[in-house]
Structure formats: C-alpha cells, structure tokens
N, C-alpha and C positions, 0 to 999 in steps of 0.2 A: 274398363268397367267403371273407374271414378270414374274420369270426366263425364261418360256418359250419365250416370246419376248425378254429377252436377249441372249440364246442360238440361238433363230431364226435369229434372225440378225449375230449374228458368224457366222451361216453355211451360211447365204443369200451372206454377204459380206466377207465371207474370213478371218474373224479378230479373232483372238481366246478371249474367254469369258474374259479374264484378261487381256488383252490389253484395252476393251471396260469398262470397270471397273476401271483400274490403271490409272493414273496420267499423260498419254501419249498428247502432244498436239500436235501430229501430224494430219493434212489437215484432210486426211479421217478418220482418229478416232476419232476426234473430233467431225465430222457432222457427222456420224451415231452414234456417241454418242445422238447428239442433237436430231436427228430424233427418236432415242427411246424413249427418253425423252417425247417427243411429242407426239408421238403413246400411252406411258402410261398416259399423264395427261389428251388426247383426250378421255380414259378408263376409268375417273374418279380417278386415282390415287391421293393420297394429293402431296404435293411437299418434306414433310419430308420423305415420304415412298420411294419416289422415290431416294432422297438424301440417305439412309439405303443403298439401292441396288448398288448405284454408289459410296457406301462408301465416302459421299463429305457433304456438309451444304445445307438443304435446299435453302439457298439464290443462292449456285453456280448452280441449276436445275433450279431456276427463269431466272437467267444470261443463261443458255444453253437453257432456253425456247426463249428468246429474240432473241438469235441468230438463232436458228431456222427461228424463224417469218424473221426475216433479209435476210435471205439466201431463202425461199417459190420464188421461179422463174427461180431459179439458173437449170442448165440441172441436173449438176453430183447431186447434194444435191435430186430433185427430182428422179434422179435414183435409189440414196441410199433407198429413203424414198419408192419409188413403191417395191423394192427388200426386203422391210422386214416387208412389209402391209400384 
C-alpha cells in the first residue's frame, strides 16, 4: 500500500520516486512530500514506518506532518494533495 502511494504521487505529480524520497527541499517536493506523508498516517500508518519509506527519523515525518497541517488551505498544496488521493 506505501509504495503504491509513493509511486502514485510520482506519476500524479511528475516527480520521480527518488527525488520524493531523497533529501531535496525543494517547494514542490517538499509539499507533496508532506501530503504523502499525510495520506499514509490518515491510513493508519505509525510515524517510524513512515520514516523507513522516506529514509528520514520518525521525528522529521512528525515535523513534515505539522507542515502539512500549516499549509491545509493553501491552492497549490491542496492540488498536490487532491492529485494523489
């Protein structure tokens, strides 16, 4: 069920699988980082499993969940997030 929401968001938005994974803090990879993020803890994922898949520390998924919640109103972040629901 991850991969598939992380390969689904690549092809939704454009981003190749390792870019969405690696260590890039660039705008948009960032927030559809955070939007997956979101999508898998709204799935009941834990936040360490989630940290596994993102190759990062559980705490930096807790930090990318917050920013999520921070950015909920924004156009482009709600686009990301309808394009890989």
């Amino acid at each position: 069920m991850t991969i598939f929401t992380i390969d689904r968001a690549a092809i939704a938005t454009g981003i190749p699988v390792s870019e969405l994974v690696g260590p890039s803090r660039t705008r948009h990879i960032c927030w559809t980082r955070f939007a997956i993020m979101e999508a898998m803890r709204e799935r009941g994922m834990s936040t360490p499993a989630i940290g596994r898949l993102f190759r990062r520390h559980h705490t930096s998924i807790v930090s990318g969940l917050r920013q999520a919640e921070k950015l909920r109103g924004n156009p482009a972040f709600e686009n990301i997030r309808s394009a890989i629901a």
